[in-house]
C-alpha positions as CSV (number, residue, x, y, z in Angstrom):
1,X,107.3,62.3,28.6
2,X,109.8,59.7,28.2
3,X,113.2,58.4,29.2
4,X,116.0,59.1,26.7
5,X,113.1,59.5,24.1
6,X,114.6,57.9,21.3
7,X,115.6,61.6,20.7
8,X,116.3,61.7,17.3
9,X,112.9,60.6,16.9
10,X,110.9,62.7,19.0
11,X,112.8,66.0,18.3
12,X,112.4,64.8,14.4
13,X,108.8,64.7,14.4
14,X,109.1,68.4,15.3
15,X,109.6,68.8,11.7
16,X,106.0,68.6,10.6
17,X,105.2,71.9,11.0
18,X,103.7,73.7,8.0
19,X,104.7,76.4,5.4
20,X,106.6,79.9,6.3
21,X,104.6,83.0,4.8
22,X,107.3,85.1,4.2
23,X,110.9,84.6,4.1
24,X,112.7,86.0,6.6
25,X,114.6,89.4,4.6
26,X,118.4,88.0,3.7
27,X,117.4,84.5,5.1
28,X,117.1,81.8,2.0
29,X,115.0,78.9,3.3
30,X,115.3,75.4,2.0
31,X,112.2,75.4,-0.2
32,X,108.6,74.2,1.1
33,X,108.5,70.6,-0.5
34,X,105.7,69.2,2.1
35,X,102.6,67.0,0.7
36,X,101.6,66.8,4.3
37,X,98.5,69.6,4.7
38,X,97.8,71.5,8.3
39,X,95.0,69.7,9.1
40,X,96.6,66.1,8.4
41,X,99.8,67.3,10.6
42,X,98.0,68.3,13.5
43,X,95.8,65.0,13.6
44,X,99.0,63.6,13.8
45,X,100.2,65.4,16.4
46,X,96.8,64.9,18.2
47,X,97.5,61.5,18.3
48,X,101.1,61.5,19.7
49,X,100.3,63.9,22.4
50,X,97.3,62.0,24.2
51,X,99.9,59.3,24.7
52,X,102.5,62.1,26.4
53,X,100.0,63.2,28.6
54,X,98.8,59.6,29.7
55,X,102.6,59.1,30.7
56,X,103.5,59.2,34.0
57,X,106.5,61.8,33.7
58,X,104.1,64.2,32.4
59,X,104.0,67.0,34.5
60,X,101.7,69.9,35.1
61,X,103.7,72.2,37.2
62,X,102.4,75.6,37.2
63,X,105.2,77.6,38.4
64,X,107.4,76.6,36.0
65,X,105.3,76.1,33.1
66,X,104.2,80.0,33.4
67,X,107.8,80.6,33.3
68,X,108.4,78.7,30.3
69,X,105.2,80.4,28.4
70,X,106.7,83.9,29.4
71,X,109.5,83.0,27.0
72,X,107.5,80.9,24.3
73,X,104.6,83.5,24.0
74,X,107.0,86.1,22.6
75,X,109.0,83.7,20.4
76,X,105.4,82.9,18.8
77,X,104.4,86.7,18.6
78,X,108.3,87.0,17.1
79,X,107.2,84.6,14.5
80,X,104.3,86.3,13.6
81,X,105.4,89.5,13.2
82,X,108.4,88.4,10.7
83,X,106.1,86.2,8.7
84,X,107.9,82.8,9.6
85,X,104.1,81.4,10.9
86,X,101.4,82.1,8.7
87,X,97.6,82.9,10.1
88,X,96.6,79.3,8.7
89,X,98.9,77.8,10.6
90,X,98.8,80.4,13.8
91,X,94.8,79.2,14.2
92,X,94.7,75.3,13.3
93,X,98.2,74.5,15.2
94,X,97.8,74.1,19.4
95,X,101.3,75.6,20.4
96,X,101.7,74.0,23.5
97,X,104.8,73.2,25.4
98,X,104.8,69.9,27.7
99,X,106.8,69.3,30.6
100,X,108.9,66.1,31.2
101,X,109.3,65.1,34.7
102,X,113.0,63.2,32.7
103,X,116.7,64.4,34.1
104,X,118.2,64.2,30.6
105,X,119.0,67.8,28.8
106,X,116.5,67.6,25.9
107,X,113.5,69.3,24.3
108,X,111.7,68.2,21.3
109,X,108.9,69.6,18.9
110,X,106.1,67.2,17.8
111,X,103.5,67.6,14.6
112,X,100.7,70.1,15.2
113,X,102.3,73.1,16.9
114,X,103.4,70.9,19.9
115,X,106.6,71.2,21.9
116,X,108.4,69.3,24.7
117,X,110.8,70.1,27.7
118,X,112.7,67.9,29.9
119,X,112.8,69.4,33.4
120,X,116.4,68.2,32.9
121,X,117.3,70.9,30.3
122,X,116.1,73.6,32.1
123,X,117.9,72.8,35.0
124,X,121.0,73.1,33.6
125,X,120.5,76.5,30.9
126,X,122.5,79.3,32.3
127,X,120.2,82.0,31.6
128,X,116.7,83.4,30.5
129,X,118.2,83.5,26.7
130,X,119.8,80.3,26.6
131,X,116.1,78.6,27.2
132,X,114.7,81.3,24.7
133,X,117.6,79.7,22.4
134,X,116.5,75.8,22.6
135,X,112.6,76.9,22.5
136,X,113.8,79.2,19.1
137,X,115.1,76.4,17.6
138,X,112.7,73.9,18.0
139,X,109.8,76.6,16.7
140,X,111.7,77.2,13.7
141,X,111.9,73.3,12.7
142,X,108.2,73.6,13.2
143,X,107.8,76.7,11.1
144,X,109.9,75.1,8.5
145,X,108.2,71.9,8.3
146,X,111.3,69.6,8.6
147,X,110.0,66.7,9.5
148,X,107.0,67.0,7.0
149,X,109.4,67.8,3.7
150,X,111.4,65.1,4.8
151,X,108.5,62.7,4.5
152,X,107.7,64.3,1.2
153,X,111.4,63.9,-0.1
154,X,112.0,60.4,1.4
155,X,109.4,58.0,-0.5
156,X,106.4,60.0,1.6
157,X,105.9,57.7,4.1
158,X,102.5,57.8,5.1
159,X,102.4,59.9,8.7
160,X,100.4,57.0,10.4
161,X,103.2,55.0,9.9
162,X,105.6,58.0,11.5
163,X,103.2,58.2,14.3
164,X,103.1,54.8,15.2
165,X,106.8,54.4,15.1
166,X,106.9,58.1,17.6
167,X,104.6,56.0,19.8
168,X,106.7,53.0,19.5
169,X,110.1,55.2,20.0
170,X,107.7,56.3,23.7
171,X,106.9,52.6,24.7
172,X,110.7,51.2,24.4
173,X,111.9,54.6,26.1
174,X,110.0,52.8,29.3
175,X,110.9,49.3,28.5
176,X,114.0,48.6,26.5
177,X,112.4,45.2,25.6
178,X,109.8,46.6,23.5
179,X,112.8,48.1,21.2
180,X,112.5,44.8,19.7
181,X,109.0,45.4,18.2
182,X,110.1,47.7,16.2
183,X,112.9,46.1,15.1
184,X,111.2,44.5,11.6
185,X,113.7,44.1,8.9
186,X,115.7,46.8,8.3
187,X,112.6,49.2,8.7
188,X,113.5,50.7,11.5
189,X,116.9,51.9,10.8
190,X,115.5,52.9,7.2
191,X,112.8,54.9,9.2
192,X,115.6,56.6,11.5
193,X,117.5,57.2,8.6
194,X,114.8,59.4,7.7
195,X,114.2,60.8,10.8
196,X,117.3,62.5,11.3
197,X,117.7,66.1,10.4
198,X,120.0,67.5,7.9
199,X,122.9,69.4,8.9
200,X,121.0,72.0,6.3
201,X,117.8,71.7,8.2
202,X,119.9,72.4,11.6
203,X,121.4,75.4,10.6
204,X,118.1,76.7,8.8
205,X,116.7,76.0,12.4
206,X,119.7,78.0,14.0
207,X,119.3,81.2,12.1
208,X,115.9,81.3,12.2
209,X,115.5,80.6,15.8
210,X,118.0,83.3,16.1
211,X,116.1,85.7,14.0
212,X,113.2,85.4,16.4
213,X,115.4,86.0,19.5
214,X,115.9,89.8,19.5
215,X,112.2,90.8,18.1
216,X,111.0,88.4,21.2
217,X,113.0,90.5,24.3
218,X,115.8,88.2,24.1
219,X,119.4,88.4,23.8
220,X,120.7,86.4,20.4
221,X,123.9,85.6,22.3
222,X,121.8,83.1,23.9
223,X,122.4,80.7,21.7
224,X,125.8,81.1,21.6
225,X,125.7,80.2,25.4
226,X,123.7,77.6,24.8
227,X,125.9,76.2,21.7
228,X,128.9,76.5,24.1
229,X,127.5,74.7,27.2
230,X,126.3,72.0,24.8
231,X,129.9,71.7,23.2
232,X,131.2,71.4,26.6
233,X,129.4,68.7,27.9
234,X,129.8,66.4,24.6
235,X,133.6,66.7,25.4
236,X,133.3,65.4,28.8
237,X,129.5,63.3,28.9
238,X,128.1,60.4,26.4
239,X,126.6,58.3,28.9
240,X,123.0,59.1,26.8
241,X,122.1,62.1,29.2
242,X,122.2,64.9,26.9
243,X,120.2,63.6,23.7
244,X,119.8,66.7,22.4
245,X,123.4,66.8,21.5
246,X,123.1,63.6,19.5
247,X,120.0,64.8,17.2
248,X,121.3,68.2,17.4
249,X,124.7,67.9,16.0
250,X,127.0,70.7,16.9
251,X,129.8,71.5,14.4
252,X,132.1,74.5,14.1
253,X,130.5,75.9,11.3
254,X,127.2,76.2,12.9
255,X,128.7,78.1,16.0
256,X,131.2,80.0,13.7
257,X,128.0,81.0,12.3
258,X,125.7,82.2,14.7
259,X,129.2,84.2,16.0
260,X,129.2,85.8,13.4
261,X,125.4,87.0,13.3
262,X,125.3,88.8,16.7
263,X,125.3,92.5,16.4
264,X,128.5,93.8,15.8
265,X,130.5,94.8,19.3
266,X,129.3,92.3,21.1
267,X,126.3,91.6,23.8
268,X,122.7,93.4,22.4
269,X,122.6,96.9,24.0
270,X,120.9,96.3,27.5
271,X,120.1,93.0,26.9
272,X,123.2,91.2,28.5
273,X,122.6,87.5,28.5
274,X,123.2,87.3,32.2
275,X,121.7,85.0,34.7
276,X,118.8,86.5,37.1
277,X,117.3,85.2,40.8
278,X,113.7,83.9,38.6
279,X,115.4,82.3,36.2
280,X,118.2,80.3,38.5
281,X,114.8,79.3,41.1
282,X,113.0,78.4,38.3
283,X,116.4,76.2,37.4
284,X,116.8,74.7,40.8
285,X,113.1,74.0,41.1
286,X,113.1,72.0,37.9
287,X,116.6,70.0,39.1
288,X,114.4,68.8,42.7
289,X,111.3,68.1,40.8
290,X,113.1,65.7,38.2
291,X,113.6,63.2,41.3
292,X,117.2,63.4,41.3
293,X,117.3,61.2,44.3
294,X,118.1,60.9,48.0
295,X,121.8,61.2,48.1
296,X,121.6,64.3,45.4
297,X,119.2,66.7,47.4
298,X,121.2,65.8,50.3
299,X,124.0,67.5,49.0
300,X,121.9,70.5,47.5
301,X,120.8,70.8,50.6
302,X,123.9,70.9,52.3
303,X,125.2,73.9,49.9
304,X,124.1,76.8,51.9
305,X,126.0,75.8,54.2
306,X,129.4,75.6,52.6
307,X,132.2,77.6,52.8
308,X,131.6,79.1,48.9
309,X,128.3,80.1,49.3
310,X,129.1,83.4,50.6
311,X,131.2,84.2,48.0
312,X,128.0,83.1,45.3
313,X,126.6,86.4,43.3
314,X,122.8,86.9,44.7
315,X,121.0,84.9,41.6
316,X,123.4,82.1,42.4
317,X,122.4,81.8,46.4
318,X,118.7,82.2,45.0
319,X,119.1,78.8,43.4
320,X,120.7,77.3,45.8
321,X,118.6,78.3,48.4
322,X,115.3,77.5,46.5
323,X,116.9,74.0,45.7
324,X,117.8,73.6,50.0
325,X,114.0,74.7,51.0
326,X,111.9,72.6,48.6
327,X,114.8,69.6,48.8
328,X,114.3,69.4,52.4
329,X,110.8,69.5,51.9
330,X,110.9,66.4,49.5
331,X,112.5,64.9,52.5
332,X,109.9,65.8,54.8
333,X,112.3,68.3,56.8
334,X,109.7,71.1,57.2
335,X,111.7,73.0,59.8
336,X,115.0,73.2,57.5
337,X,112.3,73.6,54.5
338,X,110.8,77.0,56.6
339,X,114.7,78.3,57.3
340,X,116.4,77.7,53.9
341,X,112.8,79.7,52.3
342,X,113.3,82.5,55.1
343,X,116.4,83.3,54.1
344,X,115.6,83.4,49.9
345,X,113.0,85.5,50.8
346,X,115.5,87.8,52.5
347,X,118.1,87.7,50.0
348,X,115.1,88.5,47.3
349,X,112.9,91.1,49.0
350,X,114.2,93.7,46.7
351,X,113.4,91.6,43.0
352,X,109.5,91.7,42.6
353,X,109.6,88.8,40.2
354,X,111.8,86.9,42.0
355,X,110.5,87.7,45.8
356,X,106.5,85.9,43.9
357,X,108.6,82.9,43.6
358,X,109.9,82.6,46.8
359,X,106.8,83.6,48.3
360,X,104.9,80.6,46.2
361,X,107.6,78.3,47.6
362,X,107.0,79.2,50.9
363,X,102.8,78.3,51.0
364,X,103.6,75.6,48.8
365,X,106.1,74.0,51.4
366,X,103.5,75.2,54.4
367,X,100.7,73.1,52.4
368,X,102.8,69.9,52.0
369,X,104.1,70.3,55.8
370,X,100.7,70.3,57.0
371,X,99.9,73.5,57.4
372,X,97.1,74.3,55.6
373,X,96.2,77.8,57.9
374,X,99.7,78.9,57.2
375,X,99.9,78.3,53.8
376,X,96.8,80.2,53.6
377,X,98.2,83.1,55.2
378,X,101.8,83.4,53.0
379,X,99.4,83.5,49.9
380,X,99.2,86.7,48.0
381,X,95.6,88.4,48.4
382,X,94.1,89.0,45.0
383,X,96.5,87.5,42.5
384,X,94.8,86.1,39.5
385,X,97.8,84.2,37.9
386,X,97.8,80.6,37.0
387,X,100.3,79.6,39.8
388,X,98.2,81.3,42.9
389,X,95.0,80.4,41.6
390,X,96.1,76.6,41.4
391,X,98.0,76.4,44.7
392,X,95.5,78.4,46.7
393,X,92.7,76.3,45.5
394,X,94.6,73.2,46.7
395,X,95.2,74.8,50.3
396,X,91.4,76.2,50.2
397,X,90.2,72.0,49.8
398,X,92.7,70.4,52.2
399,X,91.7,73.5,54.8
400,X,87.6,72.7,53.9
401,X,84.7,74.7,52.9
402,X,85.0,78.3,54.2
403,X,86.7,79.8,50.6
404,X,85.4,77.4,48.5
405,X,83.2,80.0,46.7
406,X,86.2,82.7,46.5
407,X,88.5,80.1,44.7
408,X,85.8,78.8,42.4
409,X,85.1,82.5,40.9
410,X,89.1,82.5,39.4
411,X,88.7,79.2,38.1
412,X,85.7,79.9,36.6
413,X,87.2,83.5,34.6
414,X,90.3,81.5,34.1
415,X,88.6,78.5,32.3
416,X,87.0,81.5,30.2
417,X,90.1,82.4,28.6
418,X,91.9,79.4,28.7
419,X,89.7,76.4,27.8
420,X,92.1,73.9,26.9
421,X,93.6,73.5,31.2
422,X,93.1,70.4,31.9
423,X,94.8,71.4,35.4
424,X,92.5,73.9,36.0
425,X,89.6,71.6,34.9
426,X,90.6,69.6,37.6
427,X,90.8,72.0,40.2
428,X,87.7,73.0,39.4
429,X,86.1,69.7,39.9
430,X,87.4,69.0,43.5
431,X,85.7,72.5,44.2
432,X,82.5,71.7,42.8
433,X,82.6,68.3,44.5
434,X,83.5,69.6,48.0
435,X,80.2,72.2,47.6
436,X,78.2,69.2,46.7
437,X,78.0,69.6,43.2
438,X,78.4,66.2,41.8
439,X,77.0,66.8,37.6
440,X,79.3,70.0,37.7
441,X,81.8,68.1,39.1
442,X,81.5,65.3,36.5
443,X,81.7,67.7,33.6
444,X,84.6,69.3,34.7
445,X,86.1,66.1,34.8
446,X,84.8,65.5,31.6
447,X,86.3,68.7,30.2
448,X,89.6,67.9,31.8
449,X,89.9,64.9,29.5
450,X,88.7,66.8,26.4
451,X,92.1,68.9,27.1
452,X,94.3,66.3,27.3
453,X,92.6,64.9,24.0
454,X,91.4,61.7,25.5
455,X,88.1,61.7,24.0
456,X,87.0,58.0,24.6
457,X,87.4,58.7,28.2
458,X,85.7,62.0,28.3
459,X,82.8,60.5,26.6
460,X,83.0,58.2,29.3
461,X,82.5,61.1,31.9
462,X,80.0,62.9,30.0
463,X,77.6,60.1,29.8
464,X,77.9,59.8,33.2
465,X,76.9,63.2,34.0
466,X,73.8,62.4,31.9
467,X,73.1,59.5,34.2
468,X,73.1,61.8,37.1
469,X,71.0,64.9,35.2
470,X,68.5,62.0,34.7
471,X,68.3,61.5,38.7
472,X,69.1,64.6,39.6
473,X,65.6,67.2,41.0
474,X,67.8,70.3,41.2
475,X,66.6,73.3,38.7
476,X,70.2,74.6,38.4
477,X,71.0,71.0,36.8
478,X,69.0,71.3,33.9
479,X,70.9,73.6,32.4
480,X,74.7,72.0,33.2
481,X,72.5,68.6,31.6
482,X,71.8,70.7,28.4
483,X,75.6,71.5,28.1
484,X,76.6,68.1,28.8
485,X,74.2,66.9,25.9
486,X,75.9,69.4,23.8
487,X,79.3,68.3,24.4
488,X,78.9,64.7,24.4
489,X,77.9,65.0,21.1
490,X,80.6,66.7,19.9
491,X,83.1,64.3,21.6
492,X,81.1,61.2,19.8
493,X,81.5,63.3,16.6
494,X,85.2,63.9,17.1
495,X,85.7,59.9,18.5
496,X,83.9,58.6,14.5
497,X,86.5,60.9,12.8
498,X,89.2,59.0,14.8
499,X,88.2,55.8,14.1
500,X,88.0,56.7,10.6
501,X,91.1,57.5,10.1
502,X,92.5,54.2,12.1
C-alpha cells in the first residue's frame, strides 16, 4: 500500500467516482461535469489496484478488516438510501476497502469504488465514529466524482495518463529515486496541480460524509473529533507522517461548519461518540501490526505494568492489554503473550463483542507459539464469520488432517457468498492440497488471483490445472476440468480487453 503515498495523489484519484442520483435535500452539490463514464472509471481503478495488492504492505488481516466493513457497509447502505450512489454505480463499482500494513495516518479512495486504509490511521482514531468520519469522507469524494470532474475541467487528461502517474506516485513511495521519472518537464507539478482537491470539493466531501453518518448508526460528532485530533497534530507534527492533513486541508470554516451541523444540544441522543473495548483492541491491534519496531512494543508492552494503568477506564486497559499480549508475541514471549491475553479476557468477559476479540487473540497467539492443540481448543465451536473460519483453518493445517473436512465445508459456503476473497481462496487451496487434491487446489489458486485482478497470472494457474485434468484418472476431476475450461476462457477474454486498451 505504499509509504507516504504521494498522498495528494492517491487520495485524489478517489475522485473518480461517478454521478449522485439525487441530491441530498438542502445540500447543493458542485454540478456533475465528468466525461469519464462508469465503466472507463472502474477499468481504471482495476488497473491501479492489482499493483496495491502485489505490494508488499498489502495486508489481508481478517480481524480487522471485518471491523472496518462493519462501519463501511452501513456508510454504503447510508448512501443508498439518500440517493448519493445511484444503482448504476452501486452494481458496476467493487467497493472495497484495502489495508496498508504503513504507520502514517492516511486513507485514500481510488477510481472504481475502491478505498484505502493505513493501519496507521486507525491506530490513532479515538472512536467507532471518528473512523466512520474518515471512511464518510472519502465515499463521498467517490460519490461526487472529484477526481473525474476535475479531469473533465482541467484539459481532460486522458485517465491512462492519471493512472500511470498513480502507479508512478506507488513506485517512488518505495524508492525515492524513481521520483525522478516522473519528473518530465513541468508535467508533473502541472499533473499535481490538478490533482489536488478544491477547498469546494473538501467541504462538499465534509457535509456529505456527514450526511451519511447518522442514517449509517453513527454519531455525526465523529467528525468533529476527528477534525479536532487532526488539527492537533498539524500544530505539533510535519515530519510527513500524517498525509492526510496535507491533501486534506483543515481550515476553520470547514470545522466551524460541520459545528454547526450537529443536532442542536449537542451529542446525538444515545449515540455518544465515546470510545468502546472493540474499537480501542481493534486500535492497538493495527498500531503492533504496522511493525512499529523493537524499542516501541517494548514499551507497549511495559504499560500494564505502570503505575497509571489502574487509573485507565476499562476500553483504555483493553487496548493496552491487547497491544502487551500480541507485542510480546511479536517478540516471541509466549508466556508474557498468554498472561497479558488472560487478563483482557478478564477485564472483557462481560462485552460480547469485545470478549470474540480477545478470545481470537488468544488462539491466534496459541497458533504462532506453537501450539496448535491449544489454539484448537480456545476457538469458538460453530462460528461462521470470516475471522474464525480463516484462523481455524490455519490451526486445522499446521495441526494435520483430522478437521480438514470440517474447515473445508465453511470455506466452501463462504466462497458462495463472497466470490471475490482471494484470502479465502487461498485457504481453501492449502485444504484441498493437504487432502490430496492437487486440480482443486490449483483452481483455487487460480481463483485467488482472479480476485486480486491479476489475470495474466491466474491464466497462468488455470492452464496448469488443465495440464493436470489431462493426466489426471479421477472421475470427480472431470468436472473441476470442465470449470477450469470455462474460466480460463473467460480470463483470456478479460486479458485481450486489457491489452486493447494498452
Amino acid at each position: 500500500m505504499c509509504q507516504a503515498l504521494a498522498a495528494s495523489l492517491l487520495i485524489a484519484t478517489s475522485a473518480f467516482a461517478p454521478a449522485v442520483a439525487h441530491a441530498q435535500a438542502g445540500l447543493p452539490t458542485l454540478g456533475d461535469g465528468s466525461d469519464l463514464t462508469s465503466s472507463e472509471e472502474r477499468r481504471l481503478g482495476d488497473r491501479i489496484i492489482r499493483e496495491l495488492y502485489r505490494d508488499p504492505d498489502y495486508i489481508d488481516d481478517p480481524v480487522i478488516a471485518e471491523y472496518v466493513q462493519g462501519i463501511w457497509q452501513p456508510l454504503i447502505a447510508a448512501a443508498r438510501s439518500r440517493g448519493e450512489l445511484s444503482a448504476e454505480l452501486d452494481e458496476r463499482f467493487a467497493w472495497e476497502v484495502l489495508l496498508g500494513r504503513d504507520r502514517t495516518v492516511n486513507a485514500f479512495a481510488l477510481p472504481g469504488g475502491y478505498l484505502g486504509l493505513h493501519l496507521g490511521l486507525i491506530g490513532v482514531v479515538g472512536t467507532r465514529d471518528e473512523l466512520a468520519s474518515v471512511l464518510a469522507h472519502e465515499l463521498s469524494h467517490v460519490t461526487q466524482r472529484h477526481i473525474s470532474r476535475l479531469l473533465t475541467q482541467q484539459s481532460r487528461q486522458t485517465p491512462l495518463l492519471l493512472g500511470a502517474m498513480v502507479l508512478g506516485a506507488l513506485a517512488a513511495s518505495k524508492n525515492p529515486g524513481a521520483t525522478q521519472a516522473l519528473v518530465v518537464g513541468g508535467q508533473a507539478v502541472a499533473m499535481q496541480n490538478q490533482l489536488n482537491f478544491s477547498r469546494d470539493m473538501e467541504r462538499e466531501a465534509d457535509r456529505v460524509g456527514m450526511g451519511l453518518m447518522e442514517p449509517a448508526g453513527f454519531a455525526p460528532e465523529g467528525f468533529v473529533g476527528m477534525f479536532e485530533k487532526l488539527q492537533q497534530a498539524n500544530r505539533i507534527n510535519d515530519n510527513g507522517s500524517w498525509p492526510y492533513l496535507r491533501s486534506h486541508p483543515l481550515t476553520t470554516q470547514r470545522m466551524a461548519d460541520m459545528q454547526s451541523r450537529l443536532p442542536s444540544g449537542g451529542l446525538t441522543a444515545g449515540r455518544a461518540s465515546v470510545l468502546v473495548a472493540e474499537h480501542a483492541m481493534v486500535s492497538a491491534r493495527a498500531r503492533v501490526l504496522s511493525n512499529p519496531g523493537v524499542d516501541v512494543l517494548r514499551q507497549w508492552i511495559a504499560e500494564p505494568q505502570g503505575t497509571g494503568f489502574a487509573a485507565l477506564p476499562l476500553a483504555r486497559k483493553a487496548g493496552v492489554l491487547y497491544a502487551a499480549a500480541l507485542g510480546s508475541s511479536q517478540l516471541r514471549d509466549g508466556a508474557a503473550a498468554r498472561r497479558w491475553a488472560g487478563q483482557l479476557q478478564q477485564l472483557v468477559k462481560g462485552d460480547m463483542a469485545a470478549a470474540r476479540v480477545a478470545q481470537l487473540l488468544v488462539a491466534e497467539l496459541e497458533l504462532a507459539a506453537g501450539n496448535a492443540p491449544a489454539a484448537l481448543a480456545a476457538m469458538p465451536a460453530g462460528d461462521t464469520r470470516r475471522p474464525e473460519i480463516l484462523l481455524r483453518t490455519q490451526i486445522v493445517l499446521r495441526t494435520g488432517q483430522p478437521g480438514l473436512q470440517e474447515v473445508t465445508s465453511p470455506l466452501q459456503t463462504w466462497l458462495a457468498t463472497h466470490p471475490r476473497d482471494a484470502g479465502a481462496w487461498q485457504a481453501l487451496a492449502g485444504v484441498w492440497n493437504a487432502q490430496n487434491q492437487p486440480l482443486r487446489a490449483v483452481r483455487a489458486e487460480a481463483e485467488a488471483q482472479v480476485s486480486r485482478y491479476d489475470y495474466a497470472a491466474a491464466v497462468d494457474r488455470f492452464k496448469a490445472g488443465q495440464d493436470l485434468a489431462r493426466r489426471s484418472t479421477l472421475a470427480d476431476d472431470h468436472f473441476e476440468a470442465s470449470i477450469i475450461d470455462t474460466r480460463l476462457r473467460a480470463m483470456q477474454l478479460l486479458l485481450r480487453e486489457q491489452a486493447a486498451e494498452r
